[in-house]
ZAMARGU-4260 file (C-alpha; in steps of 0.2 Angstrom, whole numbers, plus 5000, padded with zeros to 4 digits):
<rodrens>
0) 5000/5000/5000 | 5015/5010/5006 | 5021/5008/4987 | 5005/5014/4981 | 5004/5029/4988
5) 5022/5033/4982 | 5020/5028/4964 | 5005/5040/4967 | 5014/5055/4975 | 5028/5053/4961
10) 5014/5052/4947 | 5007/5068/4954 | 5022/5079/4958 | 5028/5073/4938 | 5012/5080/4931
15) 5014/5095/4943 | 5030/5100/4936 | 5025/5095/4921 | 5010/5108/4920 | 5023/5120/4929
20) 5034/5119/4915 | 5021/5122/4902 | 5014/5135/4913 | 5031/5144/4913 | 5035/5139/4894
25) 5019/5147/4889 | 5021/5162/4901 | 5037/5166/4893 | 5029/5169/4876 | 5019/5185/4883
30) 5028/5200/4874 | 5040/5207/4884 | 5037/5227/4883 | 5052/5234/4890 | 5064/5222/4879
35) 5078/5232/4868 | 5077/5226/4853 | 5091/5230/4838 | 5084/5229/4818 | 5091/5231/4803
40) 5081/5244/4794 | 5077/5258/4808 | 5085/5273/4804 | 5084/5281/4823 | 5081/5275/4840
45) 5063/5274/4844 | 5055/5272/4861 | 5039/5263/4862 | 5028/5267/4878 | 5015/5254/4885
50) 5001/5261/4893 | 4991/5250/4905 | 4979/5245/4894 | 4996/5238/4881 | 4995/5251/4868
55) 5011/5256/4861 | 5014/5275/4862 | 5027/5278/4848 | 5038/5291/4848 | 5052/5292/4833
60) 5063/5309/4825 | 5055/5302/4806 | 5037/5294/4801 | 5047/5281/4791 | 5054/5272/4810
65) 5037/5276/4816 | 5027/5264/4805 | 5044/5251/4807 | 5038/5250/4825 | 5021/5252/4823
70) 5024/5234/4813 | 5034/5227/4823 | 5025/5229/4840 | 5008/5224/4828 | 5015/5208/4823
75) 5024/5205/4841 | 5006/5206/4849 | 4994/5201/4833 | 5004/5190/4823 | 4992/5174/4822
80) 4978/5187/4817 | 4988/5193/4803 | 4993/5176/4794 | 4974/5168/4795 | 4969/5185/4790
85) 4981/5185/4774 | 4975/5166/4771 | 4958/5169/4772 | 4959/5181/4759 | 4972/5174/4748
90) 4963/5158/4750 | 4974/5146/4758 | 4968/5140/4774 | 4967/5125/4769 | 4986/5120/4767
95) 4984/5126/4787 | 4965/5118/4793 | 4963/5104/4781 | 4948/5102/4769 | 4937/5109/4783
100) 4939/5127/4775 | 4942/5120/4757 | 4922/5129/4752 | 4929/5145/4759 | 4947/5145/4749
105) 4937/5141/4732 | 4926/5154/4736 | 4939/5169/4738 | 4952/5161/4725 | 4937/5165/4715
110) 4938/5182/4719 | 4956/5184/4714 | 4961/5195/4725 | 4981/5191/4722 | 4979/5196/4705
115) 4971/5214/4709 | 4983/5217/4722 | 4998/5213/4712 | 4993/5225/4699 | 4989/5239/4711
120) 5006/5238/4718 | 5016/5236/4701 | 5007/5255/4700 | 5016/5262/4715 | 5022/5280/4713
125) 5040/5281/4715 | 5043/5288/4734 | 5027/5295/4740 | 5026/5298/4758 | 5010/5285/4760
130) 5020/5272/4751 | 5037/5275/4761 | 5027/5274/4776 | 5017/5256/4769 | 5036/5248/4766
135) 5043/5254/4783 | 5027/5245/4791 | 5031/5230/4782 | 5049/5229/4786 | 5047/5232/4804
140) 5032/5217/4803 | 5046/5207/4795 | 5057/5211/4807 | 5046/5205/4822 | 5044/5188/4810
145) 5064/5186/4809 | 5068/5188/4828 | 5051/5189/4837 | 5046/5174/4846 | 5035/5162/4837
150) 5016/5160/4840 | 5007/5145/4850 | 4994/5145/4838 | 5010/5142/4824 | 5016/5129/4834
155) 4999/5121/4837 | 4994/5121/4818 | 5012/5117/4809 | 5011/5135/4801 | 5026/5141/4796
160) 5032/5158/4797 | 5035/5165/4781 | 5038/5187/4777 | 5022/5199/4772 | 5025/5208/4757
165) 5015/5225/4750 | 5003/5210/4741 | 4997/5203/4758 | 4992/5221/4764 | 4980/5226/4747
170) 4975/5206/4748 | 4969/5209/4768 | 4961/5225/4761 | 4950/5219/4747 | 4946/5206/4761
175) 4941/5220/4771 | 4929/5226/4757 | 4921/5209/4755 | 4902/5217/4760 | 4894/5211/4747
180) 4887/5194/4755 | 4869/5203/4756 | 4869/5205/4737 | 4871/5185/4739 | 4855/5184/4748
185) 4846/5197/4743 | 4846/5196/4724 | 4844/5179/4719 | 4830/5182/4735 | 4821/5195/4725
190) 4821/5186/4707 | 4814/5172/4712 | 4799/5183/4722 | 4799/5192/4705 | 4798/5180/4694
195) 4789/5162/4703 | 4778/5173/4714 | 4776/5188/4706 | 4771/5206/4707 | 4759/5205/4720
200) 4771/5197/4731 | 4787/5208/4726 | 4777/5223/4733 | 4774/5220/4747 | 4796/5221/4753
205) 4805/5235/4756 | 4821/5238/4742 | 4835/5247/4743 | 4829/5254/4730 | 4815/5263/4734
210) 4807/5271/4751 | 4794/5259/4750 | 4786/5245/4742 | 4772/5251/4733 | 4785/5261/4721
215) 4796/5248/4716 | 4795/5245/4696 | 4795/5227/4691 | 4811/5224/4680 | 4806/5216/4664
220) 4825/5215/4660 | 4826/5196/4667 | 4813/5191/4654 | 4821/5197/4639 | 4812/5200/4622
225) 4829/5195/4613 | 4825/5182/4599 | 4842/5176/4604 | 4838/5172/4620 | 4825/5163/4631
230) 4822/5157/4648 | 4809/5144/4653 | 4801/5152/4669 | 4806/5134/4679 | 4823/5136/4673
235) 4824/5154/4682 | 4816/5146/4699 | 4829/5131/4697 | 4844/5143/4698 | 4837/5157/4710
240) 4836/5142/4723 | 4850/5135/4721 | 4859/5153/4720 | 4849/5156/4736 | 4857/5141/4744
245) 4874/5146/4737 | 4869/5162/4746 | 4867/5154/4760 | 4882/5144/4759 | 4893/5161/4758
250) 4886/5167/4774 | 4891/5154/4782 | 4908/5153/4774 | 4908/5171/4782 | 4902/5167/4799
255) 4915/5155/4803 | 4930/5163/4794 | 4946/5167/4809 | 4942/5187/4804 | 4928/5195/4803
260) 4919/5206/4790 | 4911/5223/4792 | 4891/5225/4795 | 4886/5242/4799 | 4891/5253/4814
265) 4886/5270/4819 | 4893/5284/4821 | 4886/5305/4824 | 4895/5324/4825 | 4887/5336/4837
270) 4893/5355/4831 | 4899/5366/4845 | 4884/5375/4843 | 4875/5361/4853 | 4889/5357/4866
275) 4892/5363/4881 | 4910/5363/4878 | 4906/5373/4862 | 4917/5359/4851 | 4912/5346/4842
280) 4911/5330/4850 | 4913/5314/4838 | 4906/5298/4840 | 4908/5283/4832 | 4904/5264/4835
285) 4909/5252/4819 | 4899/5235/4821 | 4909/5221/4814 | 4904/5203/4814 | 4915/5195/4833
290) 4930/5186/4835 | 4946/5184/4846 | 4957/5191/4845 | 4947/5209/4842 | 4945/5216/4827
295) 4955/5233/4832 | 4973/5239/4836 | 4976/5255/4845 | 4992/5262/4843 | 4998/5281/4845
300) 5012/5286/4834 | 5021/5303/4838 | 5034/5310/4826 | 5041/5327/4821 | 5022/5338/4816
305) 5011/5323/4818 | 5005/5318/4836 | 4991/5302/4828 | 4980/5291/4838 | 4974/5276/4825
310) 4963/5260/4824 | 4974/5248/4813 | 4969/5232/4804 | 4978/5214/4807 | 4992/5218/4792
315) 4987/5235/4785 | 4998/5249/4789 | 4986/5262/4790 | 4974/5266/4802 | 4957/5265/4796
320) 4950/5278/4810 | 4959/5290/4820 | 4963/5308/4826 | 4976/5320/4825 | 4980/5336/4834
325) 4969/5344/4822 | 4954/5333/4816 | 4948/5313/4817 | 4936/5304/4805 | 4927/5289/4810
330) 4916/5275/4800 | 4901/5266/4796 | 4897/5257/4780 | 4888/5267/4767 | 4877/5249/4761
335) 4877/5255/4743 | 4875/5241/4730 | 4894/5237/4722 | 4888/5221/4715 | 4876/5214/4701
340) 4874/5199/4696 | 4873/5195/4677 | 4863/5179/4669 | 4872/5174/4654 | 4869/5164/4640
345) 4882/5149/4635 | 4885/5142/4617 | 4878/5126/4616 | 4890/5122/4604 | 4905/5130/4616
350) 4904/5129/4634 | 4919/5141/4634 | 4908/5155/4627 | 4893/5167/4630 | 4883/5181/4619
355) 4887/5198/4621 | 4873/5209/4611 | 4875/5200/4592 | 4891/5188/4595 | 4900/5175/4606
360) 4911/5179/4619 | 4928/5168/4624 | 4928/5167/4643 | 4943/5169/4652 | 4949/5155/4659
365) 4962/5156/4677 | 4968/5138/4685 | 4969/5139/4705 | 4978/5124/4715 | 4973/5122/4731
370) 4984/5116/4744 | 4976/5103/4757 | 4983/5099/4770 | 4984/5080/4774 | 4976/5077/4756
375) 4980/5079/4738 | 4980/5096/4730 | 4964/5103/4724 | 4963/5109/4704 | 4950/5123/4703
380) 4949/5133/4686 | 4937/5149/4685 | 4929/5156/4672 | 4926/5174/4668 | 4917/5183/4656
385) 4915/5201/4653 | 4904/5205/4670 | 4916/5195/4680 | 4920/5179/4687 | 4906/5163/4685
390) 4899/5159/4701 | 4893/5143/4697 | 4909/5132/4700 | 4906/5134/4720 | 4892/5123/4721
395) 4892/5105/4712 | 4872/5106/4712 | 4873/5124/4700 | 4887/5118/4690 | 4877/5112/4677
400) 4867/5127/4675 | 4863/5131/4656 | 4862/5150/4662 | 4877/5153/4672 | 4879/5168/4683
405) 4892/5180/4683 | 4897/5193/4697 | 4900/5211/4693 | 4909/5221/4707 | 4916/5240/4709
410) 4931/5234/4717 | 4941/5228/4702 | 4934/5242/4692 | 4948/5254/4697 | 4965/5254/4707
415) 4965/5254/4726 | 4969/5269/4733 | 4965/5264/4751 | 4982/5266/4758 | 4983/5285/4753
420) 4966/5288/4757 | 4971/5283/4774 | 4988/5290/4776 | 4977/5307/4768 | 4964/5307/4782
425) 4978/5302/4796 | 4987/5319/4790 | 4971/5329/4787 | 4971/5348/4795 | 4957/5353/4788
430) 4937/5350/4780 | 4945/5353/4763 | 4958/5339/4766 | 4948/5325/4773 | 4934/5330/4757
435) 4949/5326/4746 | 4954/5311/4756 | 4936/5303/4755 | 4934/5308/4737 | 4947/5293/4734
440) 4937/5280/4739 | 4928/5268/4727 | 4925/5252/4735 | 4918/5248/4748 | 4906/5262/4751
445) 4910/5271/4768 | 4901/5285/4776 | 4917/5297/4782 | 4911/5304/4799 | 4922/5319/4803
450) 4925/5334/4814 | 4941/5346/4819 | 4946/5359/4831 | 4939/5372/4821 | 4922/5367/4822
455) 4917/5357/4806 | 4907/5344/4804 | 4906/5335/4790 | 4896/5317/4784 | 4902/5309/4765
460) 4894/5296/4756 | 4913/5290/4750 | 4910/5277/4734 | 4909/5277/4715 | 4894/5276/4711
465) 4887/5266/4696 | 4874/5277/4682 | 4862/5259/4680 | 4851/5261/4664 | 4834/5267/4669
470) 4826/5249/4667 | 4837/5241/4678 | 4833/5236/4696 | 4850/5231/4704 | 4841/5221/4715
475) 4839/5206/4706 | 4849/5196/4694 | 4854/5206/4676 | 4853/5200/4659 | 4870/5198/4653
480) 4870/5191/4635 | 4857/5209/4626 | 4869/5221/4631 | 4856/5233/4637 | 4859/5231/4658
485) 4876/5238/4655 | 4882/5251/4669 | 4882/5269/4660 | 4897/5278/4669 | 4899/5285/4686
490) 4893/5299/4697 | 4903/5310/4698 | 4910/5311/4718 | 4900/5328/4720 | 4884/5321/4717
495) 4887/5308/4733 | 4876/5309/4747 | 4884/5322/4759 | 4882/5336/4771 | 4896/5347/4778
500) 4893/5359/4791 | 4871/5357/4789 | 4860/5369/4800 | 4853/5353/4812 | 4871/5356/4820
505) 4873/5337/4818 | 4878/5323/4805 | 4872/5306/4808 | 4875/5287/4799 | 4868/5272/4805
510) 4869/5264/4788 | 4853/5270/4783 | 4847/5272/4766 | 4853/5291/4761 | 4841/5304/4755
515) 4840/5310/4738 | 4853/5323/4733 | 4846/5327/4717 | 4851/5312/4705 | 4840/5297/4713
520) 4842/5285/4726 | 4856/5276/4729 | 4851/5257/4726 | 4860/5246/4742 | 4856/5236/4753
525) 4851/5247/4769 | 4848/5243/4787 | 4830/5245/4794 | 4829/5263/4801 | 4827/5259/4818
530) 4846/5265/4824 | 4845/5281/4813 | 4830/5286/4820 | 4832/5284/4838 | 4848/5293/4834
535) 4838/5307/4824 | 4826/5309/4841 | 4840/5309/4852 | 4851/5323/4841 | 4835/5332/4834
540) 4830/5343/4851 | 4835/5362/4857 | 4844/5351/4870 | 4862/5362/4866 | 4872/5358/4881
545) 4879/5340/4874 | 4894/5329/4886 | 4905/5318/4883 | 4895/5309/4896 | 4878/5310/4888
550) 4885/5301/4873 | 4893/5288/4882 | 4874/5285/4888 | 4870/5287/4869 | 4880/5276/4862
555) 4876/5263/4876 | 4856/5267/4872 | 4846/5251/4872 | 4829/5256/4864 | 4823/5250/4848
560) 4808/5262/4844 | 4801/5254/4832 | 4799/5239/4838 | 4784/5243/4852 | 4778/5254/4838
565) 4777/5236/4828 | 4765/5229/4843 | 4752/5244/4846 | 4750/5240/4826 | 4744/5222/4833
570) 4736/5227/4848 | 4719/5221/4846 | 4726/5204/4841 | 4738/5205/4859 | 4725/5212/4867
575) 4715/5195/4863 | 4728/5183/4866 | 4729/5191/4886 | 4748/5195/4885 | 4746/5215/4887
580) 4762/5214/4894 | 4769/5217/4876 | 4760/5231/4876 | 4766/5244/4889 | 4788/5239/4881
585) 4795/5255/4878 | 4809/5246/4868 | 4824/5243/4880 | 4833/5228/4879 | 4840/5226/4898
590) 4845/5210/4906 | 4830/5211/4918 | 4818/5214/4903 | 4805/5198/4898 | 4796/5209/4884
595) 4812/5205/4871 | 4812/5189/4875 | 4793/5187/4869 | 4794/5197/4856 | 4809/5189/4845
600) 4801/5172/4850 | 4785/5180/4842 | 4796/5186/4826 | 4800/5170/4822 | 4785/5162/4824
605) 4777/5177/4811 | 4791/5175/4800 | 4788/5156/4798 | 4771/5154/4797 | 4771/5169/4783
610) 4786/5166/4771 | 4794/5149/4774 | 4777/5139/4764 | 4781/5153/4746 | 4800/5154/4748
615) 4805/5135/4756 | 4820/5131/4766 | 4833/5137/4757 | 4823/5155/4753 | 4817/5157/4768
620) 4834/5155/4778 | 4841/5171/4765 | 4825/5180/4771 | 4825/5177/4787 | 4838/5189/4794
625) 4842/5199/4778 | 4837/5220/4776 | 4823/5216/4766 | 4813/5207/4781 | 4820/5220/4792
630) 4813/5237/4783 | 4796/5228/4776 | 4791/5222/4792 | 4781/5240/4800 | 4769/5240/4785
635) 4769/5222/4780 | 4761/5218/4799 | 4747/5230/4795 | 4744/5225/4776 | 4728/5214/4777
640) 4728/5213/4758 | 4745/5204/4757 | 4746/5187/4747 | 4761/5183/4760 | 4747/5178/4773
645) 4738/5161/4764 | 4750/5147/4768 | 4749/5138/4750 | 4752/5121/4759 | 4734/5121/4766
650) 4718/5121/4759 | 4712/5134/4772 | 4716/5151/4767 | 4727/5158/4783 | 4724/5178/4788
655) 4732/5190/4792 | 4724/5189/4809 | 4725/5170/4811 | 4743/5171/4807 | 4750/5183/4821
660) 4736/5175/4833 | 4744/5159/4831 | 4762/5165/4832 | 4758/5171/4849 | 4752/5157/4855
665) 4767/5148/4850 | 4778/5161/4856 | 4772/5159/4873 | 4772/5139/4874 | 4789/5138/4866
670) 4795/5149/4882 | 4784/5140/4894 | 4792/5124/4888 | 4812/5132/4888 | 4809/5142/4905
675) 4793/5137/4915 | 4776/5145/4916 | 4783/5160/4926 | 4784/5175/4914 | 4797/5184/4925
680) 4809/5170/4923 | 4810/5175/4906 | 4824/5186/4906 | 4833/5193/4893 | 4851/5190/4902
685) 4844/5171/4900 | 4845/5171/4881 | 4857/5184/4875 | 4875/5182/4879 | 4891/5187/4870
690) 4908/5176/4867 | 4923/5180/4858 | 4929/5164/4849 | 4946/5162/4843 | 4949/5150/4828
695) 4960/5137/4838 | 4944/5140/4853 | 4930/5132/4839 | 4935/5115/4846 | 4932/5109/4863
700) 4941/5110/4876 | 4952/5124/4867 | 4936/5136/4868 | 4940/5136/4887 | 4957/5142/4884
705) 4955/5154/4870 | 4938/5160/4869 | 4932/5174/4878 | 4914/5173/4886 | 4901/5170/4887
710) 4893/5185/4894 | 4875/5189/4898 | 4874/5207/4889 | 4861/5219/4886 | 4856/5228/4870
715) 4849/5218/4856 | 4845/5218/4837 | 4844/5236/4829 | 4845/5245/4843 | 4861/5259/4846
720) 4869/5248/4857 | 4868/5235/4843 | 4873/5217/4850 | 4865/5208/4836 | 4858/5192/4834
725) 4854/5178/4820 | 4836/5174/4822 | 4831/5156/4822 | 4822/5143/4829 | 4832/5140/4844
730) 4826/5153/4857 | 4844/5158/4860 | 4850/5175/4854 | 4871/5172/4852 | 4877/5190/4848
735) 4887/5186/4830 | 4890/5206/4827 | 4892/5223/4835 | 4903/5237/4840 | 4920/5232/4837
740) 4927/5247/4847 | 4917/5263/4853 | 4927/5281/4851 | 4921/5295/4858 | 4930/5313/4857
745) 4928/5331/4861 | 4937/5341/4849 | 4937/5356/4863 | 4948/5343/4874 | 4958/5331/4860
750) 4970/5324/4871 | 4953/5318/4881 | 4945/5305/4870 | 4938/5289/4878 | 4937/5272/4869
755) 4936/5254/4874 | 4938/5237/4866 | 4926/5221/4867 | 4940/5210/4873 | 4958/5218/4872
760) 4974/5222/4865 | 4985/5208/4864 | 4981/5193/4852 | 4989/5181/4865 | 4978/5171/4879
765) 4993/5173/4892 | 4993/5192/4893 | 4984/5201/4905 | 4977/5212/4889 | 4970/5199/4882
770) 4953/5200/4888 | 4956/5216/4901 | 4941/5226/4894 | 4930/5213/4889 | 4918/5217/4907
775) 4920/5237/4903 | 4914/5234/4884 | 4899/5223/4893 | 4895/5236/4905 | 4898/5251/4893
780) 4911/5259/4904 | 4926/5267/4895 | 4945/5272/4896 | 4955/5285/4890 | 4964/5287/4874
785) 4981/5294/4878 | 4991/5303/4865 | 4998/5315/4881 | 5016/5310/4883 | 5014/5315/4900
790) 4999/5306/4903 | 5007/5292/4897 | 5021/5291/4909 | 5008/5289/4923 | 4999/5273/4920
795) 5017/5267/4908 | 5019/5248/4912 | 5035/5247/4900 | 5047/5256/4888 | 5051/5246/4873
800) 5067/5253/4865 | 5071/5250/4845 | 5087/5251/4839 | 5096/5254/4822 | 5110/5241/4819
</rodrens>
């Protein structure tokens, strides 16, 4: 027994030091931020400050060393974020994760965005400031690659380290511009309506086209006159399904990528005139889909005339928001529509061809060899013709479709100038500069949100936008083979939405559709207006003594307005189900509150019992949380006439009234049966909770280590706090998207600005800035932004020095 007991105690104290020493090996790994460091490639010294949050505070005598350091301390913290991110994009996750991720490389070698970024950088000016700064980033990245210490996650997954290169930095970007997955589901959405349902049914959902239903034209393009040219009516359903289930497919491809994708944000000016401080206080919140590590990198560079406080991108050298001493821009996406999609017409006699107006086309054709790992390479060739690359290769099922689609999008249309716009709105002094900066931009669309010391205040619609023929609704899929849905030219960029310095004393965005400034409405795919206009009744009052602290409660604001407005439409039918509960919500989305826990129950219900019968699985899944359903929902509820209401799998003919009296009912009973028969047990705290997941954390028991979360959290869908949800049958509300950071600044008092981060700083799960903000961001408390070099010193945790060799 004796024996025993000491085979056990030597078994226990091996495992002990065993997990010491990997306690210790892994502890080792955590940056170490007051480290000197000499690099080939610095010109000067420069002296990196840690605050206590880990953001560098770089000072250097020249903006070239700056952006060395500012890529070297970026990779030294977010290293793993930057390779998946250049994989994702480039399409080679695979040779990393095996076949798992083989659907999403196809899907973005597709998109060849190699090919566009090698030829924007073969057009680099010869020494221009933005550039020199872009190569000094990537050396100092490069740098961090050749000495730094090498990832866990690259010793986990067998990735080897290799060097980034100007390529991988336009290759991240174009990623970055990937916004187009509603076009995915909304288009192929809308033809099929159009065409298998008809009119009747089209018009009853909200476009981006129009401000409402009832004036949206049907496009006789799809159904083409040309004697060349015909399409069987159960052709046209076969292929809108299956795009929709391609559709769908993307989406998902898009939800589990290791980086996420932009979706909205929000972001408001408030002139001096309405401030107490009399200057413009700037907020801005940028919601983009979760993931750990966060989406943001806050980094202050200081060098001779520029002091810059900047959110930077995993690989990209330029800050993509910011302030200077002068002036500070934030985003949110403009939702314009960059992409169509084009039906062509293939030669029977010539797969390898499709008409163009009166002849045959050659497609292009590009091969593309997938690595896997642990299994053979993978052969892809795409097709392309005039409008762009053929989509139908993705999916086995579409294929063999004898009307293939093509995808159109503005991106490749004309040469990136992302980095200067950037490096331009990072420099701006003035409203004159950052107009010129924004001016650049042709894809994505962006709403440049701006203010400056002097007191200016200024909102751009920032895209090239597309002169469509009059016929044409970009909303559904375009004929590609007559020649006569051609885009026309451009507007010119003065005839963009925009508004600088407007008489409200505010500019807002909240990805709402734009109104007209004279030359039509901007087709895109636009959020429901709920955010804007509780934004609008906040701003839109003589209240002219605006904080710094009243936004923080504004951009923290739960209510969704329109929502109870949805209900009182209903009340007689609430009223008679005996739940006047729903009745007396005011919107708010609080952990205590029962009323949005009903209510998103009752949604689904609604939405099922009205659309799924017409649209079927896959439809109804690109329906189901898509812009469309979103903006048609205040006047569908109300429209008795709709055809939407009949379920065409019964004999019965459903109404409107029988329909949302039965979704209550269920709504309850599925809630009785997930939480009891005791309403107030049916807390919203219970069903909507936030986690952060890390690609290495999607696999148990990983998800303990590297996830962060789950948190119960407030907020909710549309709302300015906006903790979105996908809506399904489950009863849970996970939060997919959100603010990635929320900035807010009073220009009166620059060196003031307040921030915070969902989860952290540092990309690695040992470091105590891994998730340090994570509980703020939950409880929508802030911290400072410091760009004071004396501010700095007093929470300092470390000086980094750089050295020239």
């Amino acid at each position: 027994m004796r024996i025993v007991k000491r085979i056990l105690l030597g078994l226990l104290i091996i495992i002990t030091l065993l997990g010491l020493g990997v306690f210790i090996w892994l502890k080792s790994k955590v940056a170490n931020h007051n480290a000197e460091q000499v690099l080939a490639g610095l010109k000067g010294q420069v002296e990196v400050v840690w605050d206590n949050y880990g953001i560098p505070h770089i000072y250097a005598d020249s903006e070239e060393d700056a952006y060395f350091a500012l890529g070297y301390v970026h990779a030294q913290e977010r290293l793993f974020q930057m390779e998946a991110l250049r994989r994702l994009a480039d399409g080679r996750l695979s040779e990393v994760f095996g076949d798992m991720t083989l659907e999403s490389d196809k899907f973005f070698r597709s998109l060849a965005l190699r090919k566009y970024a090698e030829k924007t950088v073969s057009e680099y000016p010869q020494n221009a400031p933005y550039i020199n700064a872009a190569n000094a980033y990537i050396k100092g990245l490069n740098a961090f690659i050749e000495k730094g210490d090498t990832p866990v996650e690259f010793q986990l997954l067998g990735i080897p380290k290799t060097p980034f290169t100007n390529i991988d930095c336009h290759i991240i970007q174009g990623y970055m511009g990937f916004s187009f997955a509603d076009a995915f589901r909304a288009d192929p959405l809308l033809t099929f309506v159009q065409q298998s349902l008809g009119e009747e049914y089209l018009k009853d959902l909200v476009t981006g086209w129009a401000k409402n239903a009832e004036k949206i034209p049907v496009n006789k393009a799809i159904v083409t006159t040309n004697p060349t040219i015909s399409y069987e009516k159960k052709a046209v359903q076969s292929t809108e399904q299956v795009l929709m289930a391609l559709g769908n497919k993307v989406l998902e491809i898009q939800k589990n990528a290791p980086f996420p994708t932009f979706h909205g944000s929000n972001s408001w000016v408030i002139s001096g005139k309405k401030t107490k401080s009399k200057g413009v206080i700037f907020s801005n919140d940028t919601h983009i889909a979760y993931s750990q590590p966060s989406v943001f990198f806050e980094a202050n560079l200081v060098y001779p005339n520029q002091n810059f406080y900047g959110n930077f991108i995993a690989g990209i050298p330029m800050a993509v928001l910011g302030h200077n001493q002068y002036a500070g821009w934030g985003l949110t996406m403009f939702e314009n529509d960059d992409v169509d999609f084009y039906r062509e017409k293939v030669n029977p006699q010539n797969t390898n061809q499709v008409w163009f107006k009166d002849h045959w086309e050659d497609l292009s054709l590009r091969k593309e060899t997938i690595k896997v790992k642990g299994k053979p390479d993978v052969a892809v060739t795409y097709r392309s013709s005039r409008h762009g690359v053929l989509i139908n290769e993705f999916d086995k099922k579409f294929a063999q479709e004898k009307s293939p689609i093509a995808l159109w999008w503005v991106l490749t249309q004309f040469p990136d100038q992302s980095l200067k716009v950037f490096y331009d709105l990072a420099h701006a002094k003035d409203v004159t500069d950052a107009s010129a900066a924004a001016s650049m931009i042709h894809f994505p669309g962006l709403n440049i949100m701006y203010g400056d010391i002097k007191g200016n205040i200024a909102w751009w619609a920032s895209a090239k936008l597309p002169k469509r023929p009059a016929h044409v609704r970009p909303f559904t899929i375009l004929d590609g083979a007559s020649g006569k849905d051609e885009i026309e030219g451009w507007l010119d960029f003065s005839q963009n939405p925009h508004a600088v310095n407007p008489s409200s004393g505010f500019v807002y965005s909240a990805n709402n559709q734009p109104e007209d400034m004279g030359t039509g409405l901007v087709a895109g795919y636009y959020v429901a207006p709920d955010r804007a206009t509780r934004i609008r009744e906040l701003l839109d009052t003589p209240k002219n003594d605006w904080t710094t602290h009243d936004v923080q409660k504004m951009i923290t604001d739960t209510k969704n307005v329109i929502a109870p407005r949805v209900l009182k439409s209903i009340a007689d039918i609430v009223n008679e189900s005996g739940h006047k509960e729903l009745l007396s919500w005011d919107g708010s989305h609080t952990l205590e509150a029962i009323e949005p826990t009903i209510y998103y129950r009752f949604l689904y219900r609604f939405y099922e019992a009205t659309f799924k019968d017409e649209l079927g699985e896959e439809g109804f899944k690109a329906f189901l949380n898509s812009q469309t359903l979103k903006r048609s929902l205040p006047n569908f509820i109300v429209n008795d006439q709709s055809k939407w209401w009949d379920n065409t799998n019964t004999k019965a003919i459903e109404t409107r009234r029988s329909i949302l009296k039965s979704a209550l009912l269920l709504a309850y009973q599925d809630l009785s049966k997930q939480f009891g028969n005791n309403i107030s047990d049916w807390q919203w705290k219970k069903v909507h909770t936030i986690e952060h997941l890390h690609p290495v954390g999607r696999q148990k028991p990983m998800n303990k280590i590297f996830n962060v979360g789950p948190f119960p959290v407030n907020a909710g869908k549309e709302v300015i706090n906006n903790l979105d949800f996908p809506l399904d049958s489950t009863g849970l509300y996970k939060v997919s998207y959100g603010p990635a950071l929320r900035r807010i600044l009073d220009f009166s008092k620059p060196y003031e600005a307040i921030s915070v981060n969902p989860t952290g700083q540092s990309g690695y799960f040992m470091s105590k800035h891994y998730q340090d903000q994570a509980k703020m961001f939950v409880k929508g408390t802030f911290r400072r932004e410091l760009n004071r070099k004396a501010d700095v010193e007093q929470v300092k945790t470390g000086t980094q020095l750089l050295k020239p060799e």
